[in-house]
Each structure stands twice: as structure tokens, then as C-alpha cells.
C-alpha positions as CSV (number, residue, x, y, z in Angstrom):
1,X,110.0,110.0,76.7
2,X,107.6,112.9,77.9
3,X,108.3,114.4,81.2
4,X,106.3,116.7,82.7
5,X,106.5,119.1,86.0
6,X,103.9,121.0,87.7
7,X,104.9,123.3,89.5
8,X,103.9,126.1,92.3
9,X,100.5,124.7,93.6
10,X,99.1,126.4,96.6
11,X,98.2,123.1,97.9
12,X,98.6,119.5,96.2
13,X,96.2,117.7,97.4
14,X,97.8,114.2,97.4
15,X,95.7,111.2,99.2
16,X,98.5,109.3,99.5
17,X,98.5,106.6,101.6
18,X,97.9,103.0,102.5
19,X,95.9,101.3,99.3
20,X,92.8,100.7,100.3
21,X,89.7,102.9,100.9
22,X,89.6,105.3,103.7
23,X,87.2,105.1,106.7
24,X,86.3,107.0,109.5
25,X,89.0,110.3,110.9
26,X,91.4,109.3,107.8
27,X,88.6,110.5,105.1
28,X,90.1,113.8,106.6
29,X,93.9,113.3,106.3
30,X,94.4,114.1,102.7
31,X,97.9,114.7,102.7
32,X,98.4,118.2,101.6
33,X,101.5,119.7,100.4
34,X,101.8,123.5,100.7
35,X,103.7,125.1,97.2
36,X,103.2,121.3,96.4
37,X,104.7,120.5,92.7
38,X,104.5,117.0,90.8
39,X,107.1,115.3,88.3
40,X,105.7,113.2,85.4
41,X,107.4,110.6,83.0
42,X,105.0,109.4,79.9
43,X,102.0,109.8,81.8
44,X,102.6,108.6,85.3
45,X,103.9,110.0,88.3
46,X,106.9,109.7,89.4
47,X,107.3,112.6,92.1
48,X,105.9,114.3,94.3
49,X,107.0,117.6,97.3
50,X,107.5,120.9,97.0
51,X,107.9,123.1,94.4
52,X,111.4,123.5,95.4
53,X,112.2,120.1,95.9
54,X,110.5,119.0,92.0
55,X,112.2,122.0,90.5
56,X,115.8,120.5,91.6
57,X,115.1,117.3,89.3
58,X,113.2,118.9,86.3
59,X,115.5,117.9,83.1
60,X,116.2,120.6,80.9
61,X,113.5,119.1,78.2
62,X,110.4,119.0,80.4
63,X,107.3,120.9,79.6
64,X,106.5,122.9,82.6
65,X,103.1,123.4,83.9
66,X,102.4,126.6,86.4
67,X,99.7,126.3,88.1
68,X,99.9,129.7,89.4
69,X,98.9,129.4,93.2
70,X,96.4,127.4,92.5
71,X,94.7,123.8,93.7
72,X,96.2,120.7,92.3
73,X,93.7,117.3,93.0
74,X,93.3,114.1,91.8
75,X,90.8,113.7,89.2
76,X,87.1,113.0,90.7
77,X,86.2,109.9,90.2
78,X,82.5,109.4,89.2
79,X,81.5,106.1,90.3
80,X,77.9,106.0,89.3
81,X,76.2,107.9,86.2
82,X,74.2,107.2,83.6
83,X,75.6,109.3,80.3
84,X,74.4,107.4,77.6
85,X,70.6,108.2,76.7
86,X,68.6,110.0,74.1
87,X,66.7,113.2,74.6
88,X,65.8,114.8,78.1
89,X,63.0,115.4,80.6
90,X,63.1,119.0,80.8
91,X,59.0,118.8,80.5
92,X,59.0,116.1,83.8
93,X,61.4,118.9,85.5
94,X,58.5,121.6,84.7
95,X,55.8,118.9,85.9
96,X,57.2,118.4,89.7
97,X,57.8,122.2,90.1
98,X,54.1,122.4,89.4
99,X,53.4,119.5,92.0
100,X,53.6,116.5,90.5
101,X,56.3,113.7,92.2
102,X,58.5,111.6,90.6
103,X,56.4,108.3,91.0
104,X,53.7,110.0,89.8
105,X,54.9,110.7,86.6
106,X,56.4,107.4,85.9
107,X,53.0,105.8,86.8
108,X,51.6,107.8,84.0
109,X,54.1,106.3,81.6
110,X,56.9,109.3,82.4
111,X,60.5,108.5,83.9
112,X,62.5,106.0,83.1
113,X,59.8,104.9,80.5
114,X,60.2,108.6,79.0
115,X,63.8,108.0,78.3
116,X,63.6,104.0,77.4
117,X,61.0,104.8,74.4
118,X,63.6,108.0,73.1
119,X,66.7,105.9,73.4
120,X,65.4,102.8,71.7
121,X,64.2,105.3,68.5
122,X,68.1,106.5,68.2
123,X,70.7,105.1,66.4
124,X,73.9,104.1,68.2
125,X,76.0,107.5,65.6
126,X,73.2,109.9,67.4
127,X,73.7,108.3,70.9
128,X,77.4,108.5,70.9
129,X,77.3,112.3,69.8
130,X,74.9,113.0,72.9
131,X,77.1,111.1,74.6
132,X,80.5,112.7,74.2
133,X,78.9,116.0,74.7
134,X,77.9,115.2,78.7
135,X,81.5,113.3,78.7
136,X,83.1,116.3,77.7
137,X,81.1,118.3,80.1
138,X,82.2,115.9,82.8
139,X,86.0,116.4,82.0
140,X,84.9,120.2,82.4
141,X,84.0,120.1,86.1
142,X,87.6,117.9,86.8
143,X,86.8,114.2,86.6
144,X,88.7,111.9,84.5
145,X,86.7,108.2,85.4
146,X,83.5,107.4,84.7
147,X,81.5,104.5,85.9
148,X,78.6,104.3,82.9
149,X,75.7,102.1,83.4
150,X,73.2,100.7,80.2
151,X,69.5,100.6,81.2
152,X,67.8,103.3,79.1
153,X,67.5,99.9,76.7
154,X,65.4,97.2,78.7
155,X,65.8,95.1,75.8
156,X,68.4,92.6,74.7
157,X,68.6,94.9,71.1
158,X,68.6,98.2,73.1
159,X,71.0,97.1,76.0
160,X,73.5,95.8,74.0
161,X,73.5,99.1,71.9
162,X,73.9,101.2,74.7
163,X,76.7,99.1,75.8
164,X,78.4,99.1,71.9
165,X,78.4,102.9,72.7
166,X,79.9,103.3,75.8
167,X,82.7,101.6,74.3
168,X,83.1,103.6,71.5
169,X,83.1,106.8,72.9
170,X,85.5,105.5,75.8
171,X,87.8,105.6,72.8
172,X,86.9,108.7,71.8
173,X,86.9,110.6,75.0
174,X,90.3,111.6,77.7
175,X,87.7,110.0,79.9
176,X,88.8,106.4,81.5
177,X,85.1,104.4,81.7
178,X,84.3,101.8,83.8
179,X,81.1,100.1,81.8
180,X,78.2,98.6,83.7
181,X,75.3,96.3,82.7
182,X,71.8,98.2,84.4
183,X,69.4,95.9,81.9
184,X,67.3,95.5,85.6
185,X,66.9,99.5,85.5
186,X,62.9,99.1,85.1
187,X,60.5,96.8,84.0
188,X,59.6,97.8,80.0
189,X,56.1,98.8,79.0
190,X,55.6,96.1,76.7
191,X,56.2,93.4,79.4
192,X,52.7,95.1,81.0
193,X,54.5,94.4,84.9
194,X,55.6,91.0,84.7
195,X,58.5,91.2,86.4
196,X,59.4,87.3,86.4
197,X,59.1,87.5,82.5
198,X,61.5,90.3,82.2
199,X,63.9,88.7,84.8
200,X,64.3,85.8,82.8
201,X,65.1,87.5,79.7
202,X,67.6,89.6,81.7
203,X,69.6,86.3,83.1
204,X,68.8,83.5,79.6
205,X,69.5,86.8,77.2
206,X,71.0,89.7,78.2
207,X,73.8,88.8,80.5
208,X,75.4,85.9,78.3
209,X,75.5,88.3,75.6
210,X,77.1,91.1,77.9
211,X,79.6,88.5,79.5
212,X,80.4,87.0,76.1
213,X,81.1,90.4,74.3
214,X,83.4,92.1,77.4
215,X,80.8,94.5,77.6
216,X,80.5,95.4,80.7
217,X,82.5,94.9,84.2
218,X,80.0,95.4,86.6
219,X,75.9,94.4,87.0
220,X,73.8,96.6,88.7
221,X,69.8,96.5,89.2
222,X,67.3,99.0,91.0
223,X,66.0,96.9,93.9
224,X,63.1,99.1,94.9
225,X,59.2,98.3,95.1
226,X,57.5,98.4,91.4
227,X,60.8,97.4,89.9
228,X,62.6,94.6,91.1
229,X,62.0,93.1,94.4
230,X,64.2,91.2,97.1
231,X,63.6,87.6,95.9
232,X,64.1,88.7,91.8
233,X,67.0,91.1,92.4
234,X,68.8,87.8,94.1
235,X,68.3,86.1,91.4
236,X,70.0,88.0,88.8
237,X,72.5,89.4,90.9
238,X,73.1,86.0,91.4
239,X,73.4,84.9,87.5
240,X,75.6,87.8,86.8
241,X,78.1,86.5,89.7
242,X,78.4,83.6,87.5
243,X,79.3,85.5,84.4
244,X,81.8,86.8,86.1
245,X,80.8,90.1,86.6
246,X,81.0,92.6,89.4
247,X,78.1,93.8,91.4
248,X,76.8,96.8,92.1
249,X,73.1,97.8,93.2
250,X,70.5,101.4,93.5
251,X,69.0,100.6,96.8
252,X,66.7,101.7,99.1
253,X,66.1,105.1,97.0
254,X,62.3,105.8,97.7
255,X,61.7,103.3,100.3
256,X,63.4,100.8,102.7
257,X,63.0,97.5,101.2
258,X,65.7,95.7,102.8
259,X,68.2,96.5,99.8
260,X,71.0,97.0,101.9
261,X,71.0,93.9,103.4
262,X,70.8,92.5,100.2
263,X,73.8,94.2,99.2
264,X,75.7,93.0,102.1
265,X,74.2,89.1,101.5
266,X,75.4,89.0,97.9
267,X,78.4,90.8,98.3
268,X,78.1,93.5,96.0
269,X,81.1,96.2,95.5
270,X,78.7,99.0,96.4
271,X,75.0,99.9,97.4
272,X,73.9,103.5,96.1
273,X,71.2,105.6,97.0
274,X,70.4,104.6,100.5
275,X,68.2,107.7,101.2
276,X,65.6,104.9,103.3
277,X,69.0,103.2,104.7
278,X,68.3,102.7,108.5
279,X,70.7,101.5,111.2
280,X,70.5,98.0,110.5
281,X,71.2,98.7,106.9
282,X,73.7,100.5,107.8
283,X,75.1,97.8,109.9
284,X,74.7,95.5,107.7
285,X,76.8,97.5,105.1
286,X,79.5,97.7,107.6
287,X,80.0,93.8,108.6
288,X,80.2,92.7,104.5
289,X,82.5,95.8,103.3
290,X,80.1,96.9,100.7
291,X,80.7,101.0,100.0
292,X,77.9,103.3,100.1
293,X,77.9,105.4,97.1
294,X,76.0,108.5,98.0
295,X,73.6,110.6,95.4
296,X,72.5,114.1,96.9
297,X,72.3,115.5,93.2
298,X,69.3,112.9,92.9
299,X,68.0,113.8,96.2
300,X,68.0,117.6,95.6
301,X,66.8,117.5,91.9
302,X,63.6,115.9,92.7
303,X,62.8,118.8,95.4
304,X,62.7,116.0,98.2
305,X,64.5,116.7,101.7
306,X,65.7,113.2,103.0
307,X,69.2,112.7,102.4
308,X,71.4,109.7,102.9
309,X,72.5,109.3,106.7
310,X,76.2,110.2,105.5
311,X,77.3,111.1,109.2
312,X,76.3,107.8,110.6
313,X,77.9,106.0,108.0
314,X,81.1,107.4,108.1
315,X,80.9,107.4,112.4
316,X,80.2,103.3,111.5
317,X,83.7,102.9,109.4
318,X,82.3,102.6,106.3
319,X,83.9,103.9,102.7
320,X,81.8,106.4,101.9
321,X,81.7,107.5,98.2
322,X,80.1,110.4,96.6
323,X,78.7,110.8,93.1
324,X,76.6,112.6,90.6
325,X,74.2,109.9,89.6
326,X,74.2,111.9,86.3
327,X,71.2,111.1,84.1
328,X,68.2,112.6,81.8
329,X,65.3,112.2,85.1
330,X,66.3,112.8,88.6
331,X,70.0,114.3,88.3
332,X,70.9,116.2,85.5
333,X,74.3,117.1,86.6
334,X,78.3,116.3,85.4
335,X,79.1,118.4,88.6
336,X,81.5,116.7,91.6
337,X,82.0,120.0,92.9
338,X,78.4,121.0,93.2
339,X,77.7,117.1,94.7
340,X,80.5,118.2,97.4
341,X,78.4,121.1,98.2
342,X,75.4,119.4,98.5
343,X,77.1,117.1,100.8
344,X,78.6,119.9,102.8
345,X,75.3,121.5,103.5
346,X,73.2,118.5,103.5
347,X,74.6,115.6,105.1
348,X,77.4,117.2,106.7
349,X,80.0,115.7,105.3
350,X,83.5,118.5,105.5
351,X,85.3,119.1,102.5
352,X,88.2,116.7,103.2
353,X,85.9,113.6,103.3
354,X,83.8,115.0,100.0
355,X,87.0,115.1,98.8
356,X,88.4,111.6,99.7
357,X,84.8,110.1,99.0
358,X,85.0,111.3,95.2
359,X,88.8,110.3,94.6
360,X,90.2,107.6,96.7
361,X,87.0,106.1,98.0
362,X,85.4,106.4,94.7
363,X,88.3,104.2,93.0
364,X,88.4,101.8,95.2
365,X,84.7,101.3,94.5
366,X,85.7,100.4,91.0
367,X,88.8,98.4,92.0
368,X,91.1,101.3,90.1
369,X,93.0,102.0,93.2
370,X,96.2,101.1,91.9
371,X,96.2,103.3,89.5
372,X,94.3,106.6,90.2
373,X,92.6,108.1,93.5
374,X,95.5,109.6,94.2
375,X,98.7,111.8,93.1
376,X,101.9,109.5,93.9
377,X,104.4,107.6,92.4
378,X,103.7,105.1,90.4
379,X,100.0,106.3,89.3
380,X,98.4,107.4,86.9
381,X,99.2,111.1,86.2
382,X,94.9,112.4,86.2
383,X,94.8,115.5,87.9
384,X,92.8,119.2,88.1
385,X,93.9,122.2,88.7
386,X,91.3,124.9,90.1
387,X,91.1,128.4,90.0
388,X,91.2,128.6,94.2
389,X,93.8,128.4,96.8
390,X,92.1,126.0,99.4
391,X,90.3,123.0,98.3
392,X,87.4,124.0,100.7
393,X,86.6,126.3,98.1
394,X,85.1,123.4,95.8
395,X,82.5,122.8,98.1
396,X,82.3,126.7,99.8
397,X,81.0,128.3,96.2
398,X,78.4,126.6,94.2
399,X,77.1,126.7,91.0
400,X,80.4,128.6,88.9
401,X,83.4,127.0,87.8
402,X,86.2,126.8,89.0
403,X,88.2,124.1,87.2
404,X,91.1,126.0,85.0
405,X,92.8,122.7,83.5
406,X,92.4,118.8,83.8
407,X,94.9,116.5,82.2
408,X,94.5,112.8,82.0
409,X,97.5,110.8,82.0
410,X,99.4,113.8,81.3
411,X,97.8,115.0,78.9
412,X,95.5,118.3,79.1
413,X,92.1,117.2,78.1
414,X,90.4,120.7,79.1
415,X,91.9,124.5,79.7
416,X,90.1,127.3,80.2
């Protein structure tokens, strides 16, 4: 039996609390404890106080951690990324500082197209190596789950590759991955725009395959004009319901196509994007449950200015999560911290909810609650330590790093 005790934290940032997701003034109580210290038995909790209080029951065997003044917080909890793709889009990135805007380029053949035609040429051994580079650069910046979404494939071959590799690397990586089915990410080339043609090979193809290998929890889809509309989104949100999986949706990104309200209908565990969200959507969000899981990297990589309406949706009650939408075309970043920034200066969200909407919130998005969000008994022992003595410093400073050591049940996965 391993135990463990961390000791002398400047402030252990514990979210502890009633399980469920936090809404409204408690996205700000994160239940801080000043020279906080923690007590770990083979990988789980099993106290928490001061560092006082912790060193009274340390047996004489444990391994003792110092963290040295420092910040001790849960680990972030991505809930929506993309890290499983071949290639980049540096070139497209060049393109749109010169002018050109994102649907631009993928009308000429660019975006998610780009990425699709790159993916499909690489074998699942090249993939996985790509792969477990961004995972490890993920770990880097203090997050220890991954939600991990398909959809650089659009076909049934492609898709299920993908999917074969998120698994394999889940068992290579300290990361915990949360694998999700995106075959409706676009609508592939050779398919010339008929979308009804692709739907159908997503719902008679793709999704018994998905459902019968385990390969996937979740179903998402981009319901967004030019991809996939209202009436077809339905549809195969509808189909994966009955394989049993979990739904999740990118909504209302470029424009306001009713997406939210679509999320709310068909009960979907979250709606992302939501730049185009207005109050009705919003409203709607509010009276089905569904979490908003907000994207400011996406917002702020493609040089465009409307950000989710993060203020009204927390004012409305709802459990707002924040993520890095990591991927190849519109967010190429593994960063929470630099997301909580964004969110501080952007959408005026404080620290303490940024906080609570990528740890807490964010697990309860991917119904992990019982097990990590949070530093208390009876969890999951994934936690960071940064190099700062306030948490507000995550989001205060910007692009240097500031994580000194992450461990994952336990176990260090990254040190400085």
C-alpha cells in the first residue's frame, strides 16, 4: 500500500462540495485551504486540511511531497479537444493573418478538408505518435482528462481508425480519455455536398460499428449551416441515442441556427461553442440542464472578436464549462491556463469560476464527478501543483508556464 502526503501548499484549492455541477455565486466558492496539505492511499484521497493537521497522520513510510508554497488544484479537465489528426495548418494560420477567413478557406478545399485528406493518408503507428506528443503536452499545462473526439476521418475506414487510436494511446498516456464519436464533423469531399447521403452512412455504418466495438461514449456533430442542419443533426443525434451513446454537440459557432435549442430538445450532455447563442438559446439551455462548454481559444485563434455570452449564462444558472477545443485549424492550444485568461479578459469570467468551469463543471460534463473535479476523500488523487502562490495567477500571466508537477492518481506524470 502506497501512501502519499503533500504537504505545505499556499493554497489547496479543493472544490469540495455537494456532487453536482456548480451554478451561479457557487462557481466562486472553491473551498480554499490556506498551508492546505493532502493524504493519499494507493492513488486516492483520503485527507484533506492543513499542513499541520495532514502531517499529524503521515505514517512513517509515506513518500512526502513539498510543494514549497506553492498552488495545489485539481487536474483541469478538458472536456472537448480534438488530439488525434495528422499534420497541421500552419500555412491556413499564415493565410487569415493575410486576410483570408476561416470559411473562406474551407470553401476553397482548406479546413477541416485540409486535415481529413492528411489523416486519412496516415497510418494508425504515425497517428498515435502525433498523438501522445499533444497528450503529453496537455499533461504539461496540468490536465489529467481528456474528452477526444474522431472526425478528422469522415469515413467508416477513417473514423474507426481514429477511434482504435484514441484507445491505444489512452493506455499509453497518465492521461484519463473520455472518447467521442465526431463522424458528423463535415461533409467529405467525395460526397460532393450531399449531406442526406453522408447522414445515412453515419447512422446504417458508422455508429453500429462505434456502439458495437465500445469505441466511443459520447456522439457529437457540428450543427452549423454547410455542415449539418437542424432536421439532419436530429436525426443522427437521434440514432446514436439508441446506440446508447451520450450526446454532445458544436453549436451555433459561426452563426445562430437554432442549435441550442436543439441541444436542449434532444437532451444532449453539453452544447459547445455558442459564440451566436442568443437569449432564447440561452434559455433554452437553462430549462433542459444542458452545460455550455465554452471555446475562447477557437474564438481568439481565428482573429474574430465575438465571444460566447459567458456572463449571461452563468447570471441564468447554468454550468458553465471551459475548454481548449484543441485541434490542427481554429485552436492550436493544450493550454487551460491560457483559456482561463482568455476568459478573464474576454468574457469576464473571474478566476474562481474559470477555475470551477475547467475542474468541477468540466467533469460533470462527462459524468466523472465521482471521481475527479475535485480534491476530497474518496477521489481520485489528479492534482497540479503550480509555480504561484494565488490561483489568480493562472489566469493574471499568460503565455509562460507555470505548472511545476502534475500527478495522476498519485503518480507524477510531469516535473519540471
Amino acid at each position: 500500500m502506497k501512501t502519499l502526503a503533500v504537504l505545505h501548499a499556499s493554497q489547496l484549492v479543493t472544490l469540495a462540495g455537494a456532487p453536482r455541477p456548480r451554478v451561479g455565486p457557487e462557481m466562486r466558492e472553491l473551498r480554499i485551504v490556506a498551508n492546505g496539505g493532502m493524504l493519499l492511499r494507493d492513488g486516492i484521497i483520503v485527507a484533506t486540511g492543513s499542513s499541520d493537521e495532514i502531517a499529524r497522520s503521515v505514517p512513517a513510510d509515506a513518500e512526502l511531497v513539498d510543494a514549497g508554497g506553492r498552488v495545489v488544484l485539481p487536474g483541469f479537465v478538458d472536456a472537448h479537444a480534438h488530439p488525434v489528426f495528422a499534420g497541421n495548418r500552419v500555412d491556413e494560420f499564415e493565410m487569415r493573418t493575410l486576410g483570408a477567413s476561416y470559411e473562406e478557406i474551407a470553401a476553397a478545399g482548406g479546413g477541416i478538408q485540409s486535415t481529413v485528406r492528411k489523416t486519412r493518408a496516415a497510418t494508425e503507428a504515425e497517428l498515435e505518435q502525433q498523438a501522445l506528443t499533444h497528450l503529453q503536452r496537455f499533461v504539461a499545462c496540468g490536465t489529467t482528462t481528456l474528452e477526444a473526439k474522431s472526425g478528422y476521418g469522415l469515413s467508416v475506414e477513417d473514423e474507426l481508425k481514429i477511434l482504435r487510436v484514441i484507445r491505444s494511446v489512452a493506455a499509453r498516456s497518465p492521461l484519463e480519455i473520455v472518447p467521442t464519436f465526431l463522424g458528423a464533423h463535415a461533409i467529405p469531399a467525395e460526397f460532393d455536398g450531399d449531406v442526406e447521403r453522408y447522414a445515412a452512412l453515419v447512422i446504417d455504418e458508422m455508429l453500429p460499428l462505434v456502439a458495437a466495438g465500445g469505441l466511443a461514449e459520447y456522439c457529437d456533430i457540428f450543427c452549423e449551416q454547410g455542415y449539418f442542419d437542424i432536421a439532419t443533426a436530429r436525426q443522427i443525434l437521434e440514432a446514436a441515442k439508441s446506440h446508447g451513446l451520450a450526446l454532445r454537440m458544436h453549436v451555433d459557432q459561426l452563426t445562430n441556427s437554432g442549435g441550442a435549442s436543439l441541444a436542449a430538445e434532444v437532451g444532449a450532455a453539453t452544447a459547445d461553442h455558442l459564440e451566436q447563442t442568443d437569449a432564447d438559446g440561452i434559455a433554452a439551455l437553462k430549462r433542459a440542464n444542458v452545460q455550455p462548454v465554452l471555446l475562447p481559444g477557437s474564438v481568439y485563434a481565428l482573429g474574430k472578436t465575438r465571444y460566447p455570452r459567458a456572463r449571461d449564462m452563468i447570471d441564468a444558472g447554468l454550468a458553465v464549462v471551459l475548454s481548449t477545443d484543441f485541434n490542427p485549424g481554429s485552436s492550436p492550444t493544450q493550454s487551460i491556463p491560457m483559456v482561463l485568461s482568455l476568459a478573464a479578459t474576454q468574457m469576464k469570467v473571474t478566476p474562481a469560476e474559470g477555475v470551477t468551469s475547467t475542474t468541477v463543471n468540466a467533469a460533470c460534463s462527462l459524468n466523472r464527478f465521482d471521481e475527479i473535479g475535485s480534491l476530497e476523500p474518496g477521489k481520485l488523487a489528479n492534482f497540479s501543483i503550480f509555480d504561484c502562490d494565488d490561483y489568480r495567477e493562472l489566469a493574471y500571466f499568460f503565455g509562460i508556464p507555470q505548472t511545476h508537477a502534475v500527478y495522476v492518481c498519485g503518480v507524477e506524470a510531469f516535473r519540471v
